[in-house]
C-alpha positions in Angstrom: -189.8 -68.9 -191.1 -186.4 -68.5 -190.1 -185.1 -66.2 -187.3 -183.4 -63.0 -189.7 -182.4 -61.8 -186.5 -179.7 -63.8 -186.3 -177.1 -65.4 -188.9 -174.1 -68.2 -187.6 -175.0 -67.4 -183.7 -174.2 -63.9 -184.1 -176.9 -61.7 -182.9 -176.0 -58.6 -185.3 -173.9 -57.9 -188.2 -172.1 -55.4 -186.4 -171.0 -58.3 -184.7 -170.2 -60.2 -187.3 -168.0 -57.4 -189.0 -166.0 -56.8 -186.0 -165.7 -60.6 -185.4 -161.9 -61.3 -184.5 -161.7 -64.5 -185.9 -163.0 -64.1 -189.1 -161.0 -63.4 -191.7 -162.5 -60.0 -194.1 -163.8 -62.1 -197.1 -165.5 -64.3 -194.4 -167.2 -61.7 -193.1 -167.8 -60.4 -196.5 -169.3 -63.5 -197.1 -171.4 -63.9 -194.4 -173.0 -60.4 -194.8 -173.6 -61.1 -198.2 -175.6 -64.3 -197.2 -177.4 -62.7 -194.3 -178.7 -60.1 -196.7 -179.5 -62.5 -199.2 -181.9 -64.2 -196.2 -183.8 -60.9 -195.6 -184.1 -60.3 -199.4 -185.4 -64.3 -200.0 -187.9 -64.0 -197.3 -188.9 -60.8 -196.7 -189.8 -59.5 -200.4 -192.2 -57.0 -200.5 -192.5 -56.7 -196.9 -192.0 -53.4 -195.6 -191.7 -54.1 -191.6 -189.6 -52.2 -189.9 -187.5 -54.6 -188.2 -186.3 -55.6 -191.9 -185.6 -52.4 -193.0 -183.9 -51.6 -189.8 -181.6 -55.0 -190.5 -181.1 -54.1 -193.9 -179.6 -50.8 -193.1 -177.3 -52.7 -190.2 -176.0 -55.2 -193.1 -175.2 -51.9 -194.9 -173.5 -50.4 -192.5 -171.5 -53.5 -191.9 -170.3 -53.3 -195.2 -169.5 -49.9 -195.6 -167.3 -50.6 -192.1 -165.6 -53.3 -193.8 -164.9 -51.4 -196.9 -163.4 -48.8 -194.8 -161.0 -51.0 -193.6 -159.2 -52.7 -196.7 
């Protein structure tokens, strides 16, 4: 199983929102996919860890949509 920890070598998606060298629909993008990893291979599993990654991807988001 992959490692949902981690998406593209970042180790958060707070780090990948705040990623300088990304553009905004990159990071978008790469949220988007990052979720759709935890969604693909975590269905119906309620660990804690996931939830606690889902909520981080959120929260990216939300920062991003802040920002435009």
């Amino acid at each position: 199983m992959a490692d949902l920890n981690r998406f593209a070598g970042f180790t958060s998606p707070l780090r990948l929102a705040r990623d300088p060298y990304l553009s905004r629909e990159d990071k978008m993008s790469g949220l988007a996919t990052w979720r759709s990893m935890v969604e693909r291979f975590c269905d119906h599993d309620d660990s804690e860890d996931h939830w606690r990654l889902m909520q981080e991807i959120n929260r990216a988001f939300e920062g991003l949509g802040r920002t435009s």
